[in-house]
N, C-alpha and C positions, 0 to 999 in steps of 0.2 A: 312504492319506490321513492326514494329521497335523494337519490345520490343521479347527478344528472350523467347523460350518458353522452358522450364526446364520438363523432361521428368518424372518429378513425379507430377506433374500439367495432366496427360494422367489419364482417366480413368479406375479405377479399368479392368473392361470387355476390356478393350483397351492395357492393360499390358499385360494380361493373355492372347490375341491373339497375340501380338508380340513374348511371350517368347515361344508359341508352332509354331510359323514361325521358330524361330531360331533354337528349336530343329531339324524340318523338314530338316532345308539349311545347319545342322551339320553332318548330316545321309547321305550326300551325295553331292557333290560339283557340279552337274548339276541337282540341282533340278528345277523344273518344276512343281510350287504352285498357284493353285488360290485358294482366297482369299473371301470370301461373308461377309459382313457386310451392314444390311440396310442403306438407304438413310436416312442422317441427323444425323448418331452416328459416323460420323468422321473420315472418311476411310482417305481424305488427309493428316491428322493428324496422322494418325498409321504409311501410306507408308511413310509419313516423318520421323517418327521417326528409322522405320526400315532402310533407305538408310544413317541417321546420324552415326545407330549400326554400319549398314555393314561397313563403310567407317572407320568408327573409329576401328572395330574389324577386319577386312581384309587388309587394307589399298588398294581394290581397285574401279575405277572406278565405279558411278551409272549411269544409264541414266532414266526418267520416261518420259513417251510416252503418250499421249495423243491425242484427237481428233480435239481439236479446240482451238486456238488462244488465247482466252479469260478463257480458263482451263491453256494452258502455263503459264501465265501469273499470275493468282490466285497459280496455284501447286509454282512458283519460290517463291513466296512471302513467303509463309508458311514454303517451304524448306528453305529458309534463317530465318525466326523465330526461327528456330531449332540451328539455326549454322551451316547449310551445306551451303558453297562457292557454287555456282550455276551457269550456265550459259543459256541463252538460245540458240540454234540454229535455225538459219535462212534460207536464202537462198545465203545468203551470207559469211556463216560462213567458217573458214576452216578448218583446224586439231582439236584436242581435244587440249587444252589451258594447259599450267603448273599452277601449283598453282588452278586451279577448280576441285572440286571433283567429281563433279555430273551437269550431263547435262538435262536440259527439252527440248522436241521438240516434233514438229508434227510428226505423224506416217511418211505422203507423203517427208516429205524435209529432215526426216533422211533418208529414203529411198535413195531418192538423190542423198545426200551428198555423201552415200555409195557407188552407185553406179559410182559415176563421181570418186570413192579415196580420197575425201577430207576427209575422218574421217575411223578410223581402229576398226571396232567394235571386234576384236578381246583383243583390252586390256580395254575390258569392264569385271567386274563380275559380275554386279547386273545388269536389265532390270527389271523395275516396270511400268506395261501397267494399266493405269487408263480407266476405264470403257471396262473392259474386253470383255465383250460381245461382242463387234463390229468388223467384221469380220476385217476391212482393217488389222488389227496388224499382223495378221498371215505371211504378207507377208516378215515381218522383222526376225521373230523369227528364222527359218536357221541362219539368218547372226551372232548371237551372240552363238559361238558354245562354247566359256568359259566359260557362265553366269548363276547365280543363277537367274530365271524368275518367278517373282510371278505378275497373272494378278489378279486385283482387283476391284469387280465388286458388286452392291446390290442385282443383278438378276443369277445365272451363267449361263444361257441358253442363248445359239448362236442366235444371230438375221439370222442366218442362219442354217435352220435345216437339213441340207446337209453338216454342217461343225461344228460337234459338238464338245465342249470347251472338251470332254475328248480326244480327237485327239491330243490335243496341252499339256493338263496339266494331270501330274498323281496323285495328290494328291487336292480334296476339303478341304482348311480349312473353317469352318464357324465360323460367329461370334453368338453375344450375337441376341436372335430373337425380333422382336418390341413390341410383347407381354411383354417380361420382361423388356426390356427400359422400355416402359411405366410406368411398373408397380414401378421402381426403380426411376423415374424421371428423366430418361437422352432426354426423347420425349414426345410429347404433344400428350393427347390421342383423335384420329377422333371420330365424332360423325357424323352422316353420313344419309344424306335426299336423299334417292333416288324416283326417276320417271320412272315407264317403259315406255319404249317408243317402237314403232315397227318399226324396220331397218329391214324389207321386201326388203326396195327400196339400199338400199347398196349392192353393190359390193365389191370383193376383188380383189386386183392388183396380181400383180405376185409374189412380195413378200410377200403375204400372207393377208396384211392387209386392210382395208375400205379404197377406193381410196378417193382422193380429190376432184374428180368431183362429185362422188355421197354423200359424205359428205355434200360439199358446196349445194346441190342441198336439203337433206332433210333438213338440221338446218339452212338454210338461210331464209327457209320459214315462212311465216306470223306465223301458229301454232306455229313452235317451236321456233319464238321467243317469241312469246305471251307466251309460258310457261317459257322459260328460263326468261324471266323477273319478272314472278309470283314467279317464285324459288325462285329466288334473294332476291324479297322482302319478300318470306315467312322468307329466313333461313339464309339471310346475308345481311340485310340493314344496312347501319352503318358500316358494318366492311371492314376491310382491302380484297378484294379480287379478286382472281387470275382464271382469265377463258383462259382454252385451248379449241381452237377450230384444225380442222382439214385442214381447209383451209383459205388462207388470205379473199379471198370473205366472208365466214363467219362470220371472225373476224371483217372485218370493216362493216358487217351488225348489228354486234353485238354494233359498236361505234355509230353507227346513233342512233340504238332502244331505249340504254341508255343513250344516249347523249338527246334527242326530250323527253324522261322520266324525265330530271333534277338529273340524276346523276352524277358523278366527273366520266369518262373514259380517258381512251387513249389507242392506239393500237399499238403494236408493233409485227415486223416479221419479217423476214431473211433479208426484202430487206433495212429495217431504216436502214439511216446513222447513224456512228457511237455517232458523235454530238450528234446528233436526240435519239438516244438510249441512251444515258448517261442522256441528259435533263429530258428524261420520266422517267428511273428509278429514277433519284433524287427528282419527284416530287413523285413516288409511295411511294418511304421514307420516306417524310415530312407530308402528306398528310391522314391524320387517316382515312378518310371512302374509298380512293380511289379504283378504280375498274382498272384494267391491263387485256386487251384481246389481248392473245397474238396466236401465231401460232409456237409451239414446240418447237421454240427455248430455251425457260427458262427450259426445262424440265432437264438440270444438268448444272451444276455449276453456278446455281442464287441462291442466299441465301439473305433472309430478315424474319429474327426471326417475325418480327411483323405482318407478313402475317397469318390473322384471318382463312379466308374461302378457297376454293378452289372448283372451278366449272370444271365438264367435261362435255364439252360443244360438244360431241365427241364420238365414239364410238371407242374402239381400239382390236385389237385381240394379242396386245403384251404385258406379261405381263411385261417387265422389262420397257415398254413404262408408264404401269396402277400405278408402283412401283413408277419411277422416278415423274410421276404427282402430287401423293397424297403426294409423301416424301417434296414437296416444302414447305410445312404448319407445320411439324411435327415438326421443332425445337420450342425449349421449353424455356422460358425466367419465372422471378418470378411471372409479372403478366400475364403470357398466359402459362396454364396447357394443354387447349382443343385445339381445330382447328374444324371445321366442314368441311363435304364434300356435295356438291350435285352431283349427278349424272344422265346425260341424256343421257347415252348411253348403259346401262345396264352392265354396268363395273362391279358393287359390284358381280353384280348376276354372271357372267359370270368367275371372277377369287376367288373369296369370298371377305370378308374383310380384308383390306389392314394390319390389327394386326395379321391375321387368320395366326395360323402354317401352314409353307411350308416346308414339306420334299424336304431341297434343295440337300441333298445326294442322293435322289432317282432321282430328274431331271437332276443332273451331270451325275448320271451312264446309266441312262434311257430314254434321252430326245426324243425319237421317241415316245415311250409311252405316256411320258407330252404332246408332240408334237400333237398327235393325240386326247386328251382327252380336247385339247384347242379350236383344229381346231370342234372338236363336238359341243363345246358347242358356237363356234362361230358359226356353219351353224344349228344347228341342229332344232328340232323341237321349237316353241316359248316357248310350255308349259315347256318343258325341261330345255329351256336359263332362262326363270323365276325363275324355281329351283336352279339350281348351286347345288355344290356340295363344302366343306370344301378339302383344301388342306392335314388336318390333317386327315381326313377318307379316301381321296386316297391312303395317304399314306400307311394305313395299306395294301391296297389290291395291292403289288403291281408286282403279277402276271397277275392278271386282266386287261385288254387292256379296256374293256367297262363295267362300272358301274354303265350306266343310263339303265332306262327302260321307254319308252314312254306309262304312263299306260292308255292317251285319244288312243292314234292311236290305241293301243292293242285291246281296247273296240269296236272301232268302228268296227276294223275287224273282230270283233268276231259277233258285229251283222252282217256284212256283209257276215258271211259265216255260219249264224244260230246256232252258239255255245249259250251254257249258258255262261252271263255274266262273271259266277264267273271262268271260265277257265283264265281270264286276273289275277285276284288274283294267281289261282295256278302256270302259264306261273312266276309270280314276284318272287314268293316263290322258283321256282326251280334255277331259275339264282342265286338268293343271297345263295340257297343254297352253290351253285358250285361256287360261290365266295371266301366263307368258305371254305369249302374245298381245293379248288387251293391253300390257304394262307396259310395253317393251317399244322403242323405234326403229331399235334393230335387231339384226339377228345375234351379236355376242351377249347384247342385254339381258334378250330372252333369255340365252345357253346360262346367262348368270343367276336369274331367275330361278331356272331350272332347280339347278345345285345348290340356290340358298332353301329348297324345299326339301332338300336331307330329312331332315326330322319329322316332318308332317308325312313323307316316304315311310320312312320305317314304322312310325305308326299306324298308317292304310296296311302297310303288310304284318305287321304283326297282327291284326285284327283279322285279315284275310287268311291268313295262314292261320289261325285262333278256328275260324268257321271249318275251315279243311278237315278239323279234328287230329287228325292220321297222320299230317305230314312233318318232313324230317328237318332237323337244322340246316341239312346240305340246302335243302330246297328254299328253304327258306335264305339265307344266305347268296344263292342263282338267284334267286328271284329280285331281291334287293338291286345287283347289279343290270339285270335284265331292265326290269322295271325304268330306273336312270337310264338305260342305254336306248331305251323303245323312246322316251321322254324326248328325250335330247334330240333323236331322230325322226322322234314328228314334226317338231318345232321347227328343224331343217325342211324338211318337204313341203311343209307350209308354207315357211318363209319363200320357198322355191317357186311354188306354185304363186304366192303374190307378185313377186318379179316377174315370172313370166307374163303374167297379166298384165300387168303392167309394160311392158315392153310392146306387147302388142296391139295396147293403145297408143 
């Protein structure tokens, strides 16, 4: 980029989070800020503009840190659009240079430098950590004990749930959420073909997610490529798109299947040369139906507005992994409003929809909680993973550690230990009661509560009435009402019985 970029060209939602950063770094001259703005509304564009502010409003040193080579190198670009002097650091670099304001480098070779004395991070006051998530950074942040730190991230949750991001940061700002991009027009809104699939046969590694050997082992197979190709052609023939898989075996079984199909592919993955990986991208650019199967690497810092589709070719248990994927499609140009998704690894079902509200203030202050309500709905039962649950309804509940209820197993155990059926109805009804309640301080709260559980209702009863076999719409229809009326009515009796208690203390 040559052409400098003038700071009222920054988006409305993009102003209004810089100027409540700078309130934040005015309250206090070690602050310690992250940052959340979705994938695609411009995060290097804000931290650019904020290291211009600092620099010009402080007169000191910035540094922004990153993970990989190919983000150094995009971040300096940008940061000089702005008018910030910049330099990169290397492995070769020595001291901080006169006349540069603001340095970009890898987390490992600042590390380094630091520690060999070649660079004094003491006359640093700004440290801006681009994809904040990732645990390596942590290891630097000690060393900068002058600096204003703000890490900035689309996900805030720690790829390490043993090292979570409020250890390091005291303050979440969030930004504008994808819902209302959309709705404003700064992102392309998904439309979204999913396929369940049954990952019985996956494993999880030690860091928590679907290893690569049983990846490559189930989507390499004959079925799921014969479906992954059916997808293809149901919901993105023609169009520009982007398949992540889990494993390079994968991916280059996926260039064969489309390649012998008479599609335009190419594969790329950690190990292409760089040559090699410039030639291909340049031809995904030029190339209007082309198809890209790649292996994780593109999931941040690849950007091509013209990418139509995006396949998950993959199953994942992270969501800033599920975040970074779907955000590659979501930038928005005059003639591309949409993007489509398909999905074969039951992603939508397992984190919601990619626009779906995320109380991301509850997963900063809470993330053992997120933590475990993830790892559920990765292991747990299938009919469960089917369901999903809205990150906007956990939200409200969020003393509640578990707000599934497996209503097939309940049934089943109930015939196994000669109950009447309908004790799995009552067993749902009392959990959600004590849901309400746990959330609640009073009794309209709760009744509110109640009623915003519509949907997670119909779902327990259609599942319940699924088990029935036999029974009729009327019943099913009674039942729904019934169900809400018994709901509402415990909550009361409850709430009755604590007052009285209370009274008679």
């Amino acid at each position: 980029m040559n052409t400098k970029i003038h700071p009222k060209t920054l988006h409305c939602y993009q102003k209004k989070d810089i100027e409540t950063i700078f309130e934040k770094i005015g309250e206090t001259s070690k602050s310690k800020l992250l940052y959340q703005l979705p994938t695609g509304a411009g995060k290097t564009v804000v931290f650019s503009e904020i290291a211009r502010r600092f620099i010009d409003q402080y007169g000191k040193t910035a540094v922004v840190l990153t993970h990989r080579k190919e983000l150094c190198r995009q971040t300096s670009a940008v940061l000089k659009s702005f008018g910030v002097k910049n330099c990169m650091i290397n492995s070769t670099s020595g001291n901080f240079k006169a006349g540069c304001d603001c340095y970009v480098a890898m987390v490992e070779t600042l590390r380094n430098r630091i520690k060999s004395k070649k660079i004094k991070p003491q006359v640093v006051g700004l440290v801006i950590i681009d994809e904040a998530h990732h645990n390596s950074f942590r290891k630097l942040l000690g060393s900068f004990k002058n600096a204003v730190v703000i890490g900035v991230t689309a996900t805030p949750f720690s790829s390490d749930i043993s090292k979570p991001m409020k250890q390091h940061y005291d303050t979440l700002i969030t930004g504008e959420s994808i819902a209302v991009l959309i709705k404003e027009g700064f992102l392309a809104k998904p439309k979204s073909f999913v396929y369940e699939v049954e990952l019985n046969t996956l494993k999880t590694g030690i860091h928590g997610d679907y290893t690569v050997s049983s990846s490559n082992e189930l989507y390499s197979s004959s079925s799921m490529q014969e479906l992954l190709l059916e997808a293809y052609r149901e919901n993105a023939l023609g169009k520009k798109t982007l398949i992540f898989n889990n494993g390079i075996a994968t991916s280059q079984e996926v260039f064969e299947t489309f390649t012998q199909a008479g599609i335009p592919i190419r594969h790329l993955d950690n190990k292409t040369p760089d040559d090699r990986r410039k030639e291909i991208l340049k031809w995904f650019k030029k190339t209007k139906d082309a198809v890209l199967t790649s292996v994780s690497i593109l999931t941040t810092g690849f950007d091509e507005p013209t990418l139509e589709h995006i396949i998950l070719n993959r199953a994942t248990t992270s969501i800033t992994l599920y975040h970074q994927m779907v955000g590659r499609g979501s930038r928005r140009l005059p003639s591309k409003k949409t993007f489509g998704i398909t999905d074969l690894g039951n992603n939508i079902q397992r984190f919601g929809a990619w626009d779906a509200p995320v109380d991301w203030q509850f997963v900063f202050e809470k993330p053992d909680v997120f933590a475990k309500q993830l790892q559920y709905h990765a292991s747990g039962n299938s009919a469960v993973q089917s369901h999903g649950m809205s990150g906007e309804l956990r939200a409200k509940f969020p003393k509640t550690l578990e707000m599934t209820f497996d209503i097939e197993a309940s049934y089943q155990e109930a015939i196994d230990m000669d109950k009447k059926p309908k004790t799995v109805i009552q067993e749902s009804i009392r959990q959600q009661a004590k849901m309400c309640m746990d959330n609640a301080d009073a009794l309209s709260e709760a009744i509110a509560l109640a009623q915003g559980l519509q949907p997670e209702i119909q779902w327990r009863v259609k599942q319940y009435v699924k088990c029935l076999d036999n029974a009729s719409r009327n019943y099913k229809e009674w039942l729904l009402k019934d169900y809400q009326d018994r709901l509402e009515g415990l909550i009361v009796k409850l709430f009755a019985k604590i007052k009285s208690r209370a009274e008679i203390m």
